[in-house]
Backbone bond lengths (Angstrom), bond angles and torsions (degrees), N, CA, C in turn:
res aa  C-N    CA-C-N  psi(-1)  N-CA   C-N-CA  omega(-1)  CA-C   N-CA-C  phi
1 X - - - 1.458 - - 1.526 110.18 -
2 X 1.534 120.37 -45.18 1.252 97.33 173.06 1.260 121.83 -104.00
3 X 1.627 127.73 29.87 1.293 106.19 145.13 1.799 111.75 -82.37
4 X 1.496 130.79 -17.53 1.217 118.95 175.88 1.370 109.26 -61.73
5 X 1.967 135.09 -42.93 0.950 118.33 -163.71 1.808 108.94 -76.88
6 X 1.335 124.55 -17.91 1.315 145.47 170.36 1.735 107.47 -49.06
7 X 1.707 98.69 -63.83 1.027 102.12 -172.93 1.678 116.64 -74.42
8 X 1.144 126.61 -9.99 1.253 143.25 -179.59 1.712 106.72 -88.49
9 X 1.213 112.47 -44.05 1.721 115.56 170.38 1.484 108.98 -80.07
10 X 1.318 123.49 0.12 1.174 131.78 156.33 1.915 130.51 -74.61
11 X 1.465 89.65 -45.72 1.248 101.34 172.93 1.379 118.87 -79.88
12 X 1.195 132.43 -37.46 1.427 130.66 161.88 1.444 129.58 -67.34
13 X 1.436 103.27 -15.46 1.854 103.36 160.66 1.572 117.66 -88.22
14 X 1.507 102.58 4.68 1.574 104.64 -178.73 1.479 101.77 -112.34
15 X 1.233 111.74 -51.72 1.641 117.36 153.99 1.833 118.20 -16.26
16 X 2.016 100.19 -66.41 1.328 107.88 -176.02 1.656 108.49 -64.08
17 X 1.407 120.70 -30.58 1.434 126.86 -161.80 1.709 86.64 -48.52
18 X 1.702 103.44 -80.70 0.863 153.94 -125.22 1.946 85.43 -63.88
19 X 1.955 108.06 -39.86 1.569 93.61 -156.26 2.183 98.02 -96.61
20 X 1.537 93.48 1.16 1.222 111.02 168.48 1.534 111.86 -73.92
21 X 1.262 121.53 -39.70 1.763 136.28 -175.72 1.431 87.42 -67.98
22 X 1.304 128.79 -67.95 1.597 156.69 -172.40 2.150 89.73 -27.87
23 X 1.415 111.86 -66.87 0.850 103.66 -149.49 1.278 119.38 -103.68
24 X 1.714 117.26 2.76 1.228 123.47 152.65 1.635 118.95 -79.69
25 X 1.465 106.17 -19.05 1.503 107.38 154.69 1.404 129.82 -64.58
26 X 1.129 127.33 -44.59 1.398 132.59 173.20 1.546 109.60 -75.45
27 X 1.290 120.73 -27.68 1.700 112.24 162.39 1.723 122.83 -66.79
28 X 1.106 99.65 -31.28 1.057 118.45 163.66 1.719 126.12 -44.66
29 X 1.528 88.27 -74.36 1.787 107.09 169.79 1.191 104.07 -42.44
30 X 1.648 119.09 -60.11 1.457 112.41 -175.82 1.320 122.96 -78.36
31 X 1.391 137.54 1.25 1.285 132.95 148.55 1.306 119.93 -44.31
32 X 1.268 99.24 -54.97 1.596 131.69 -158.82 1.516 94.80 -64.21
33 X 1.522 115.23 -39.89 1.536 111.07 -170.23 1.339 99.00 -75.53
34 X 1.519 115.14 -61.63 1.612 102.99 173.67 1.041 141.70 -15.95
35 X 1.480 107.65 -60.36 1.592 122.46 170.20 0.849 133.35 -65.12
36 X 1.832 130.82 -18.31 0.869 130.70 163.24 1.694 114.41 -77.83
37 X 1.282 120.49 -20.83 1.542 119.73 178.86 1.374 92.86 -90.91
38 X 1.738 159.01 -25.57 1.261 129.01 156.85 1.228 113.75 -44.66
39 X 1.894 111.75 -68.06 1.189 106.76 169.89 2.219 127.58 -12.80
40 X 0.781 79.42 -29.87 1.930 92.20 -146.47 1.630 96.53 -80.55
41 X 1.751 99.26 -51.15 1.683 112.05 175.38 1.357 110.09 -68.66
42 X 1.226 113.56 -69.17 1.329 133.49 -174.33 1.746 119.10 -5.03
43 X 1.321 122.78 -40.14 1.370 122.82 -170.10 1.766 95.85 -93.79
44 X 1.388 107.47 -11.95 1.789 98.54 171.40 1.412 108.70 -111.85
45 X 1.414 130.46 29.46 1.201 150.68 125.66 1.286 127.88 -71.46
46 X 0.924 93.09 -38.25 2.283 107.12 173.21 1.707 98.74 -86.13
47 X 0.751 131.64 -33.21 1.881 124.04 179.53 1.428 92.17 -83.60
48 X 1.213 129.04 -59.72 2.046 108.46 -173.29 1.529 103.29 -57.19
49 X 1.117 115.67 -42.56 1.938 107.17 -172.36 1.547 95.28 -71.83
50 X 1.577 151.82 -50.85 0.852 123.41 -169.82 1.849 123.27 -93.67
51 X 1.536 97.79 21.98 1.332 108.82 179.24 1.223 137.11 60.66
52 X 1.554 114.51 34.83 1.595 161.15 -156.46 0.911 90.13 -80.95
53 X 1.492 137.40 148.16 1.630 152.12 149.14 1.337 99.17 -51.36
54 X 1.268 123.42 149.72 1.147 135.76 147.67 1.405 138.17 -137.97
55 X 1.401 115.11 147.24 1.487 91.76 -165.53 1.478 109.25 -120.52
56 X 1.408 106.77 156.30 1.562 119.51 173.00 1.714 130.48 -25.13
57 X 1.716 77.68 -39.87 1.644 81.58 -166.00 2.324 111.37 -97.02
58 X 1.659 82.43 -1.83 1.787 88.10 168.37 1.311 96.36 -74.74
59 X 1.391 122.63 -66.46 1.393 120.22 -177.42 1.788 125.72 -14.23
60 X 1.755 73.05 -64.78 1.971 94.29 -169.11 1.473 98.25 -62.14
61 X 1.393 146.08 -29.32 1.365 134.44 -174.37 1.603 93.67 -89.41
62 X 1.375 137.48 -20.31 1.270 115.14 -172.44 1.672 104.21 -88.19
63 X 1.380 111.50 -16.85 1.215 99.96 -171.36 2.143 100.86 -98.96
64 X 1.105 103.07 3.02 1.306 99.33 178.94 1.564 118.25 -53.43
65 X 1.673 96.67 -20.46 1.563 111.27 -175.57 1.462 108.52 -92.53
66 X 1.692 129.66 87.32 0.901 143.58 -164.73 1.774 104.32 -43.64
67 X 1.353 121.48 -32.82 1.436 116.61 176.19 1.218 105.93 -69.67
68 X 1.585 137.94 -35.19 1.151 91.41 169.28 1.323 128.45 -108.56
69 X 1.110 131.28 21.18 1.176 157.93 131.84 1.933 105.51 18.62
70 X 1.309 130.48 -67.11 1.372 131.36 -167.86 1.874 90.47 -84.24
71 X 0.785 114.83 -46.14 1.525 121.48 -175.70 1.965 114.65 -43.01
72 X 1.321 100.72 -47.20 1.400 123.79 -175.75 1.111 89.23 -59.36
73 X 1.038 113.23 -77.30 1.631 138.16 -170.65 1.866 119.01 -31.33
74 X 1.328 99.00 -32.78 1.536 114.16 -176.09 1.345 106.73 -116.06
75 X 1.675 131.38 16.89 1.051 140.18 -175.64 1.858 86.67 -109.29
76 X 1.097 112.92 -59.41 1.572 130.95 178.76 1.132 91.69 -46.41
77 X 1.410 128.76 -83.53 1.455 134.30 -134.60 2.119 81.87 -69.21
78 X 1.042 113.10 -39.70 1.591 102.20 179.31 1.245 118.41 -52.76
79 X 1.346 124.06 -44.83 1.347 131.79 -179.37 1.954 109.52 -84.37
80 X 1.343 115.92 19.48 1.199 94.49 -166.10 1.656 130.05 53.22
81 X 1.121 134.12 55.39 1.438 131.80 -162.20 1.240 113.74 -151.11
82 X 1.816 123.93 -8.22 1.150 134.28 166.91 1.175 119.36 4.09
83 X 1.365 115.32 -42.06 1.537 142.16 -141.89 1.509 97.50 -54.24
84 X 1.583 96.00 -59.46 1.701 140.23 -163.35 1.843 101.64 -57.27
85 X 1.403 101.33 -28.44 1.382 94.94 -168.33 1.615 99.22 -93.65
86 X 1.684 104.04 150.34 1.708 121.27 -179.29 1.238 119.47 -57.93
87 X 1.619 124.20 112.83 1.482 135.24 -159.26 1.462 98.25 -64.87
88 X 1.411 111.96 -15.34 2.021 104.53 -166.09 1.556 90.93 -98.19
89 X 1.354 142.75 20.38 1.373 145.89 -148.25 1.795 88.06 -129.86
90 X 1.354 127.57 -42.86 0.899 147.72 -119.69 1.657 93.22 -113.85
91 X 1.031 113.93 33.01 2.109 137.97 159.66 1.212 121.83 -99.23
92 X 1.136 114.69 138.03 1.710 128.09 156.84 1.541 107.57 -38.74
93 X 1.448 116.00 -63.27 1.126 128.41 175.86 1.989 108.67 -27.86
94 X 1.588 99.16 -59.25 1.418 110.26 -160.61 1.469 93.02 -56.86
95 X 1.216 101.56 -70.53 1.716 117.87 -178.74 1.613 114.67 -18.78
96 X 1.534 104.33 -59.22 1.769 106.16 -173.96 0.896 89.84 -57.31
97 X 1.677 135.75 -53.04 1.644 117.45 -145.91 1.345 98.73 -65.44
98 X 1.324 126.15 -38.75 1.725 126.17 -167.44 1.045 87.29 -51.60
99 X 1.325 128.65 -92.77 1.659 152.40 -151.65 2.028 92.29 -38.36
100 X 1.562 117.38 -69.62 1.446 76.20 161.96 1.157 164.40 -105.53
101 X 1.442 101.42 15.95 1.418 107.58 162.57 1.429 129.82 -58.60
102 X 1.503 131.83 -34.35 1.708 159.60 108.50 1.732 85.83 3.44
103 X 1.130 111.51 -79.16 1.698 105.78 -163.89 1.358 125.69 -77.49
104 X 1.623 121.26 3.98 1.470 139.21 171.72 1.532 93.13 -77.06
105 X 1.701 106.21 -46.52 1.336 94.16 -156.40 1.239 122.86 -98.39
106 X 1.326 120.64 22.75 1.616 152.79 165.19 2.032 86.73 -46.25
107 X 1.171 109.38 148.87 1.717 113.61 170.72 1.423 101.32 -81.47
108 X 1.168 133.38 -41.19 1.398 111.68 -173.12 1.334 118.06 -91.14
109 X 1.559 124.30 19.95 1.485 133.88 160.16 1.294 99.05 -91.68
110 X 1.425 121.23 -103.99 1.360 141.61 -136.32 1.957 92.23 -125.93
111 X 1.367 124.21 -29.95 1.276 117.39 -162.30 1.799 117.09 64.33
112 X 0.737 135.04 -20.36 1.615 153.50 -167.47 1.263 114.99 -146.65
113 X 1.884 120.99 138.02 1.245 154.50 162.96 1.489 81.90 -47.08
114 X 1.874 114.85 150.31 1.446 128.07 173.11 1.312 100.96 -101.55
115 X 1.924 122.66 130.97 1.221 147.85 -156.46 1.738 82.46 -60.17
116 X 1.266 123.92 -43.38 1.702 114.20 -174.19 1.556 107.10 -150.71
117 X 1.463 89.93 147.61 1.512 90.80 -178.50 1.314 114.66 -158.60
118 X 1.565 128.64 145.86 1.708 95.89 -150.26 2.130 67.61 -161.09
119 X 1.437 98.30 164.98 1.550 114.10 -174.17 1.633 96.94 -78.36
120 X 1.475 121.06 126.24 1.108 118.67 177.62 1.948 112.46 -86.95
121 X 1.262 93.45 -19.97 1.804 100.83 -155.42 1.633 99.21 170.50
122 X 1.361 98.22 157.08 1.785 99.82 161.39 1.973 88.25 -143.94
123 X 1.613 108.31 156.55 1.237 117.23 -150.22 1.727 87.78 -165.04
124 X 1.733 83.92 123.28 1.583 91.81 -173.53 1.665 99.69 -107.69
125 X 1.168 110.67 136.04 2.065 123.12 -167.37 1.085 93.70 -79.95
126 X 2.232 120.86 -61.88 1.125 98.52 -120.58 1.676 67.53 -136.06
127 X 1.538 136.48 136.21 1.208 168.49 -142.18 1.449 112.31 -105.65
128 X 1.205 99.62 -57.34 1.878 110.11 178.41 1.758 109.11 -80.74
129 X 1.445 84.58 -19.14 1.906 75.46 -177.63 1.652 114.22 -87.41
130 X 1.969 103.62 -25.18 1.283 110.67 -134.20 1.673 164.77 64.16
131 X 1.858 96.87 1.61 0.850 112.53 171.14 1.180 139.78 -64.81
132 X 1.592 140.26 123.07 1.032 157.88 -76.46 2.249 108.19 -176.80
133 X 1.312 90.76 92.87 1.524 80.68 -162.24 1.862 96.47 -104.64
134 X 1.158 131.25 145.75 1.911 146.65 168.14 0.928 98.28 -71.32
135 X 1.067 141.01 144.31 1.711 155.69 133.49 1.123 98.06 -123.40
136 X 2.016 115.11 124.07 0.842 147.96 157.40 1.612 113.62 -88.46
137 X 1.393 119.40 140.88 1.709 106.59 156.80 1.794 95.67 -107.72
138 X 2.023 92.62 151.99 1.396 86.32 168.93 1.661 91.92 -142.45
139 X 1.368 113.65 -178.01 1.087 159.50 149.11 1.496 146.86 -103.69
140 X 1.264 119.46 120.59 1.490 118.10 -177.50 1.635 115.19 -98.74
141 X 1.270 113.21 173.83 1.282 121.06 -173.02 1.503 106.88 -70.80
142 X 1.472 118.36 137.48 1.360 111.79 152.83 1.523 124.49 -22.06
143 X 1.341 111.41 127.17 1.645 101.63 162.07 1.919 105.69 111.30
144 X 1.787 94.68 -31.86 1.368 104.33 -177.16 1.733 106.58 -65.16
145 X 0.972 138.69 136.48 1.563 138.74 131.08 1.664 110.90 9.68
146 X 1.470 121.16 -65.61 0.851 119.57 -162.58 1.263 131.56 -101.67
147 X 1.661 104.43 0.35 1.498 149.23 166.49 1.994 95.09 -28.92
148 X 1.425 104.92 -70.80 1.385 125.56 179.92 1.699 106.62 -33.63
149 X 1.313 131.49 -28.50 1.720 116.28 -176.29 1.324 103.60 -109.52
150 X 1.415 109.93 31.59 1.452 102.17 -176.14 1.288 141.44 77.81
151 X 1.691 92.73 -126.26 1.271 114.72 163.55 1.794 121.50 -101.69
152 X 1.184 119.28 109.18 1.850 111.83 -176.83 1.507 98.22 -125.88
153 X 1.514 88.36 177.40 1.417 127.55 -167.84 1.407 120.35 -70.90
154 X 1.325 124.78 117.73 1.922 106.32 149.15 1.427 109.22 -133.80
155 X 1.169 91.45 155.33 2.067 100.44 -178.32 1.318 108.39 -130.65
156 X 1.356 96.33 129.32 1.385 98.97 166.87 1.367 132.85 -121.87
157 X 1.194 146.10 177.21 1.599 123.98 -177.49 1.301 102.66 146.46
158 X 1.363 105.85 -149.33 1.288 115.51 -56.14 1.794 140.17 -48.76
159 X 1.469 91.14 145.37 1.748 65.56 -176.37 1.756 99.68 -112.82
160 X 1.129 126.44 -157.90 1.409 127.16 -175.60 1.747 107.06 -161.26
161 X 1.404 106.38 179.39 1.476 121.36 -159.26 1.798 85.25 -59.52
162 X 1.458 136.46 -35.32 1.321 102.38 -143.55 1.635 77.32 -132.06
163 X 1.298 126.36 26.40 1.608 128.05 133.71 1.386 119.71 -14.22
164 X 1.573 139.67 128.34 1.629 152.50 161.80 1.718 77.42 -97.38
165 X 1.153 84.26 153.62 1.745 115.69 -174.72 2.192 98.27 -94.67
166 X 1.259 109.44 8.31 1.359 88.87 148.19 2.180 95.22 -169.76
167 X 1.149 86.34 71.41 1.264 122.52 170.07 1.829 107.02 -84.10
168 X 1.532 114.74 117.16 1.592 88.68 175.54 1.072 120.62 -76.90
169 X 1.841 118.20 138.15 1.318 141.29 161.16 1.670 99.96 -26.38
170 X 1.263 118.58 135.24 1.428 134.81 131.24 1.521 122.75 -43.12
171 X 1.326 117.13 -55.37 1.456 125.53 -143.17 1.895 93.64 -138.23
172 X 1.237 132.08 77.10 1.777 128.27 153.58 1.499 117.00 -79.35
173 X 1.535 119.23 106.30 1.683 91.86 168.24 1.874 89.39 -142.65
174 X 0.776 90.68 168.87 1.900 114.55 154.89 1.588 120.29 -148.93
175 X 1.343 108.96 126.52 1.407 98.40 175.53 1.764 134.14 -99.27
176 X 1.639 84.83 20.83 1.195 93.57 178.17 1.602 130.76 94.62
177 X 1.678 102.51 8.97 1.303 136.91 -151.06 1.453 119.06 -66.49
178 X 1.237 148.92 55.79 1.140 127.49 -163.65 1.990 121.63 -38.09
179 X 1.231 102.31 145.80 1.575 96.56 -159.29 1.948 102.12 -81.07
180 X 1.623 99.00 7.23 1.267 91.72 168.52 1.433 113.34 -117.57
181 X 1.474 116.62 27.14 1.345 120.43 173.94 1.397 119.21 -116.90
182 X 1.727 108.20 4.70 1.295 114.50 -171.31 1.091 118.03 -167.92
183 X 1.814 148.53 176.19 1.346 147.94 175.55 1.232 107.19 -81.89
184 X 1.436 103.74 147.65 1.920 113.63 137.90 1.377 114.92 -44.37
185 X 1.303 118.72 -39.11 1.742 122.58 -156.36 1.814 87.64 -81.11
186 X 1.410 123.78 -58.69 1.457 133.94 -152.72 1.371 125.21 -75.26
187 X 1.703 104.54 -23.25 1.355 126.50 165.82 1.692 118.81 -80.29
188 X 1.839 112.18 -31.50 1.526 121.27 159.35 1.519 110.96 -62.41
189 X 1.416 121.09 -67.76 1.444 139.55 -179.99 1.885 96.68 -32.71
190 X 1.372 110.87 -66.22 1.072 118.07 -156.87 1.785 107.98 -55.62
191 X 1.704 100.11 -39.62 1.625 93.46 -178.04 1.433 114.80 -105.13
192 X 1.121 121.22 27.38 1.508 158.35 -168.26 1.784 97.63 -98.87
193 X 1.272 102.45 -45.46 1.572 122.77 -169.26 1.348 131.80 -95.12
194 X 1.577 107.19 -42.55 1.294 142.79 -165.09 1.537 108.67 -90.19
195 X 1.382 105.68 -62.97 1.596 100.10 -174.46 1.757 113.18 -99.24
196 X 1.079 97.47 169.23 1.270 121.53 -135.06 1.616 98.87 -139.08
């Protein structure tokens, strides 16, 4: 008996080590991502505060990087400067994809932006409300983990009649779905239901 309780207070201090190592690593990763997207904004934060010209086409290459994509966007709309940002950028559509592409690349999703990702459908649940959910399919890079299902699912939403096109989502998930293992309808429904 007490080598089981031994061996059992054994396994849970290696367990705790181990999900303690786990999670100063992934804070980590995501520091690291952070900082590199201040980094990235940061010098078109210093030209609106010191009232710097700016031009159209800095914008359009900073926002080419779909992560930071909502960030730009609320850096502008802070400074009054909207103007500056790309009118074809300026969708619901665009917005979900930011918001989840940002949430693929969280470490305990995907760790990494998906090599492609394109609007699969949008699919409205609920009738009286109007709510209005994105499904994207994506793909990761060769080599990734998740490379293997192809092409999958993410949904985002809901949005509604009086939705801003980078309004934050309520509801981001993917479950990792290959789009030949499941619906458009069942993968919305499901995070329609599920998250919270």
């Amino acid at each position: 008996m007490k080598t089981i309780v031994i061996g059992a207070f054994a396994f849970i201090l290696i367990a705790g080590i181990f999900l303690l190592a786990c999670h100063r690593s992934l804070r980590r990763r995501y520091s690291k991502t952070i900082a590199e997207r201040c980094r990235a904004i940061n010098p078109l934060i210093d030209k609106l505060a010191r009232h710097e010209s700016i031009s159209r086409s800095e914008v359009e290459m900073m926002v080419s990087n779909a992560a930071l994509r909502s960030g730009i966007h609320r850096v502008l709309a802070t400074y009054s400067r909207l103007d500056l940002f790309p009118t074809e950028l300026l969708t619901i559509e665009k917005g979900a994809e930011c918001f989840l592409i940002t949430w693929l690349e969280f470490p305990t999703e995907l760790g990494e932006a998906p090599n492609e990702i394109e609007l699969h459908t949008t699919i409205a649940l609920d009738d009286i409300l109007s709510l209005t959910y994105y499904v994207f399919q994506y793909r990761m890079r060769n080599g990734h983990w998740a490379a293997q299902y192809n092409w999958m699912f993410g949904v985002v939403g809901p949005y509604g009649p009086d939705s801003n096109p980078y309004d934050v989502p309520a509801k981001i998930f993917s479950r990792f779905n290959s789009i030949d293992a499941t619906t458009v309808t069942d993968e919305a429904r499901w995070v329609h239901e599920n998250i919270v």
